[in-house]
N, C-alpha and C positions, 0 to 999 in steps of 0.2 A: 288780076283775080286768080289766075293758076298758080301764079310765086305763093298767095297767102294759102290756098287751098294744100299749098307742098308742104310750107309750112307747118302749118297744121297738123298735117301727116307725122311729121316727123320729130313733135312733140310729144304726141299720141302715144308713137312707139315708143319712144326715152319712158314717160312714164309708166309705160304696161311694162316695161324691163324692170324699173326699180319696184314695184309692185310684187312681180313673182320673184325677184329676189327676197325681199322682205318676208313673203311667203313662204318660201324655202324656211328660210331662218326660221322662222314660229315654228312650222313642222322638224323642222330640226333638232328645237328645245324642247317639242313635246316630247320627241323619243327617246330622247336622253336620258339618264336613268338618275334620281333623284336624287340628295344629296341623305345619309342618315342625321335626326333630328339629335340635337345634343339635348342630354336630360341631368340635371344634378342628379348624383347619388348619394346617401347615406350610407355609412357600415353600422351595421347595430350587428349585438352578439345576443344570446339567448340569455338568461341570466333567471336565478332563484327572485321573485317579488314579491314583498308581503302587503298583501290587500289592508285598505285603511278605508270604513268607511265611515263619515261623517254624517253627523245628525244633527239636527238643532232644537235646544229646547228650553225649558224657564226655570233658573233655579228655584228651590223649595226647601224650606225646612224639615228635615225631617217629622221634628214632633212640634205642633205646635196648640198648645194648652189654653182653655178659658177658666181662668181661678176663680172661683164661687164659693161662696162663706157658707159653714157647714153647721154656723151656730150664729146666734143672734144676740147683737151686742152693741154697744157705743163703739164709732171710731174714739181710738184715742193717740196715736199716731201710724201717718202714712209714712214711708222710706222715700228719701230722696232717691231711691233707686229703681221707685215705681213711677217715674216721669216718663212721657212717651219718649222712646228713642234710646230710654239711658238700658245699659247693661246691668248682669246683678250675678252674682253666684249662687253654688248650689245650697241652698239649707242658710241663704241670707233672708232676717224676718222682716218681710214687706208691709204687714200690716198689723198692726196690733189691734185689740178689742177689750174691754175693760173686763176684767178677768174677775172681782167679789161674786158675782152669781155662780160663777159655779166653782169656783173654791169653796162657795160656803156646799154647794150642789156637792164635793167630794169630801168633807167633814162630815155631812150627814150617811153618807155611803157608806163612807169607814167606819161610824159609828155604828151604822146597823149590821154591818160584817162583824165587827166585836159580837155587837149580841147574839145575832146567829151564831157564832163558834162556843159562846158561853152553854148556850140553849142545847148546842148538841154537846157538850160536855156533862153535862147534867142528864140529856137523855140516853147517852150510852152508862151512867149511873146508874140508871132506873136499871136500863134492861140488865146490869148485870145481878142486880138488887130483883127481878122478878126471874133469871135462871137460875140463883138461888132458892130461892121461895118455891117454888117445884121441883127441885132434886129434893128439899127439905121436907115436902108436902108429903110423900110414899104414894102418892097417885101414881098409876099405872098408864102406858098411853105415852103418847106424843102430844108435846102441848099443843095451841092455835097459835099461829106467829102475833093475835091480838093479844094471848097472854103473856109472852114474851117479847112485846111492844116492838116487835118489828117494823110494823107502819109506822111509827110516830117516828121510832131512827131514822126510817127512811125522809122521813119527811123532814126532822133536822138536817139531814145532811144537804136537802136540797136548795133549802131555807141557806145554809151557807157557800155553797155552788151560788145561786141566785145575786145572793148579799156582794160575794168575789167577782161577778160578773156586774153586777151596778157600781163599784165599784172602778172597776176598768173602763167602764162608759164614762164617768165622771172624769178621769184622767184624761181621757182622749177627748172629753169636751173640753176643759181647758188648756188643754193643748192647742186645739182647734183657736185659743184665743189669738193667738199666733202664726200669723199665715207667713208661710216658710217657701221660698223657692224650690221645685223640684229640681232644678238645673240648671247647668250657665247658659244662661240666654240673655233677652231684650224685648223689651215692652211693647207691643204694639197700639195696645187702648189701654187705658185708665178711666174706672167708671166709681171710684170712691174717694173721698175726703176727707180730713181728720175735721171729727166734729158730729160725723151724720154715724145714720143707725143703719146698720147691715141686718138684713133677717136673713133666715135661712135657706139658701136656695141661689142670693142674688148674686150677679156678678159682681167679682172686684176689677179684674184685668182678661186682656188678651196678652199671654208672652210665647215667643217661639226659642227651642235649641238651638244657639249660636256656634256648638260646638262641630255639629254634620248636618252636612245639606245635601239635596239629593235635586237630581235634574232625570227626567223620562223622555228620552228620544225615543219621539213615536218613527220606524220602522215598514217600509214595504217589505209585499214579502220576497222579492226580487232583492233587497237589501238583506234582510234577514237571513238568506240562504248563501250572504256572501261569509260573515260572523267565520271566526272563529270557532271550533267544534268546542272546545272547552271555554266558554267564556265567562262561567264566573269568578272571580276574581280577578281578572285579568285587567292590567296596569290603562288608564286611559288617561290621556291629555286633554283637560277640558279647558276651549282659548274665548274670552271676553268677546260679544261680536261687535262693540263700541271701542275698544283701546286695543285688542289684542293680548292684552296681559294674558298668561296661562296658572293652570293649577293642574295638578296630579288629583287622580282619582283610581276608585275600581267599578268594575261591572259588579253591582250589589245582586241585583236578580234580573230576570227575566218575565217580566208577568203573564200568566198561564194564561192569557184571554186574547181577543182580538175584535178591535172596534171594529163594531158593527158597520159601521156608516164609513168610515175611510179605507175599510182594510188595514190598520198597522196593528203593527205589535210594540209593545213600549220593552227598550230596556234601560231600566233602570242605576243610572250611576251615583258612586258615594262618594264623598268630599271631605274630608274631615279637617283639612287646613283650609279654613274657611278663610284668612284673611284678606281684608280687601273683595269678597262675595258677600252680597246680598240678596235676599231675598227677592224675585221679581225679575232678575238681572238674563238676559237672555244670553246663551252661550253656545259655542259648538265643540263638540265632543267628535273625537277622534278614535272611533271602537277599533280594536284589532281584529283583520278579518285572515283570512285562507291563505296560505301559502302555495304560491306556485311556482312549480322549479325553472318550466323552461317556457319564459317569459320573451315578450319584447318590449321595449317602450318608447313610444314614437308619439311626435307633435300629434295633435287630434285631426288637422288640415291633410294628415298622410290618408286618412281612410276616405275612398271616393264612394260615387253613388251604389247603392246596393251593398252596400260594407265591405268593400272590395279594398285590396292595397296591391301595392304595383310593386314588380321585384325585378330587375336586369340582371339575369343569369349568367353563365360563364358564358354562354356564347354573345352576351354583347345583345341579348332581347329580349324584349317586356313579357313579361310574363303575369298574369292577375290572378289571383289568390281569393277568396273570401274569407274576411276575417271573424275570428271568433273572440271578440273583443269581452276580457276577462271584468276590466272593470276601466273606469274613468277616475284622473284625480290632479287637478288643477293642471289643466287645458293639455294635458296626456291622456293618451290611450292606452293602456296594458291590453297586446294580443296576446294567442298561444303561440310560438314559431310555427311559421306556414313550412320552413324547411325543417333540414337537422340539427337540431340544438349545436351541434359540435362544430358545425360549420357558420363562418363568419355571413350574415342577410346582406343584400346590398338593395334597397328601400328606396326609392325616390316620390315624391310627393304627386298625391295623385291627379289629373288633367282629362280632361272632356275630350281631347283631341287621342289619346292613349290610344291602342290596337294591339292586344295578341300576339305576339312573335313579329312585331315592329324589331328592325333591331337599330338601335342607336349607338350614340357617341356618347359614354359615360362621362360625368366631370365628379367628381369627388370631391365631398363638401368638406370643411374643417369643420365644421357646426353646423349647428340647425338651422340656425337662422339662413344659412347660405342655399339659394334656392334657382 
């Protein structure tokens, strides 16, 4: 019983020795001094950035017309050109209306202009045949304009003004028999037939200008204040949001107002090489915005919480910045430089675990991607 009881003993101690051994060690690695945390960095250099800010909106025609018959008539041929869909040029006649009424409607016009001009030629006869007749008379005085038929002149001439002006109506109603394109465009409705009776007033078509379209990117005003100071005219790339295909445009205007209900402002872009645009068609337009000279441009993943970006200084430690993030544009961030323009940044991606004047073990990325 005392052999095991020795035993015992001296098991006891072996393991209370390996114990505070073991214990030594963990206090040993706690005091040690820790190793510096390796962090990628990036070199980025300050650089001139010109702001692009993008809108999206619906194309539109600029003008687009309901042709309405101004006279009343028989159809008597439709143009194959007023089919829905089809195209047509400017001053091509889409509609015709049977024209004897009022051709005969400007025969009688003209006739009665003849008479009238006859009627004052005769009545400036008179009057000179009655200031005759009183110089000849030795009456003393000034005559009445009724004895030297003043009114009646007056009244022929107007009788001929009148007559030249029924006249011109005539003309332009059979004109009117003839409905003419205003412009190169495209049909949208057809509300007439050859065969039926148009009155005056009714619709024949819906057609829109095929030649300029215009798109209104409605605008924050946080977006608005990015713009270019000079923006009308100014060159815009408007890209299909279904294929990507692109067109050239310009800033047309700006419109002086502001909805009510969203806050935006529209500005307005022109199009004139329409091909391949339609009407309806949804697009993204690329406005020129603000130039900034001493820029940075960093993955959007580099700005950490609170808008903060992380910079390792010459001496090899973190250092946080808050960023004044100029603008965003496809999954980039444009800051202002937190240092000296002149001087090369060294950026690394921002981390939860970060500290203040941590100092690390830089690695130097070839790319972005390398993190």
């Amino acid at each position: 019983m005392k052999r095991l009881v020795g035993v015992c003993s001296i098991l006891l101690a072996i393991i209370g020795c390996v114990v505070t051994l073991n214990v030594r060690e963990e206090l040993h690695k706690d005091n040690s001094t820790p190793k510096p945390m390796r962090v990628v960095v990036h070199k980025v250099q300050a650089q001139s950035v010109d702001d692009a800010v993008i809108g999206h909106g619906q194309i539109s025609a600029r003008w687009q017309t309901t042709l309405s018959s101004e006279v009343t008539g028989r159809v008597i041929d439709v143009s194959e050109n007023l089919l829905v869909g089809e195209t047509f040029q400017k001053g091509d006649v889409l509609v015709t209306l049977a024209a004897a009424p009022y051709e005969a409607a400007l025969a009688r016009a003209e006739a009665a202009l003849e008479t009238s001009k006859r009627a004052l030629e005769e009545e400036l006869q008179r009057v000179r045949i009655a200031e005759d007749n009183w110089t000849n008379s030795g009456f003393e005085g000034t005559p009445s304009d009724l004895v030297l038929r003043k009114p009646q002149l007056r009244e022929a001439r107007a009788n001929v003004t009148s007559s030249a002006a029924a006249v011109r109506k005539a003309e332009y109603d059979l004109a009117q028999t003839k409905v003419t394109a205003p412009y190169d465009g495209v049909v949208l409705e057809r509300n007439v037939n050859p065969g039926g009776v148009l009155q005056n007033g009714m619709q024949i078509a819906r057609i829109y200008d095929g030649t300029i379209f215009e798109v209104r990117i409605p605008l924050s005003v946080r977006e608005s204040e990015r713009l270019k100071r000079l923006i009308i005219d100014a060159p815009v790339m408007v890209e299909s949001s279904s294929d990507k295909r692109k067109w050239r445009g310009r800033v047309a205007r700006v419109e002086q107002s502001i909805d009510t209900k969203n806050r935006w402002k529209n500005v307005v872009v022109e199009i004139q090489n329409t091909e391949g645009l339609f009407p309806g068609m949804f697009v993204a337009a690329h406005l020129p915005g603000k130039n900034h000279k001493h820029a940075i441009i960093l993955p959007e993943h580099f700005l950490g919480e609170g808008g903060n970006v992380w910079i390792v200084d010459k001496q090899s430690r973190l250092q946080r910045f808050p960023a004044n993030v100029l603008f965003r544009n496809d999954g980039k961030i444009i800051i202002s430089s937190p240092m000296d323009p002149s001087v090369e940044t060294h950026v690394t991606p921002a981390r939860d675990i970060y500290l203040p004047g941590v100092h690390v073990v830089p690695l130097f990325a070839k790319n972005e991607e390398e993190e």
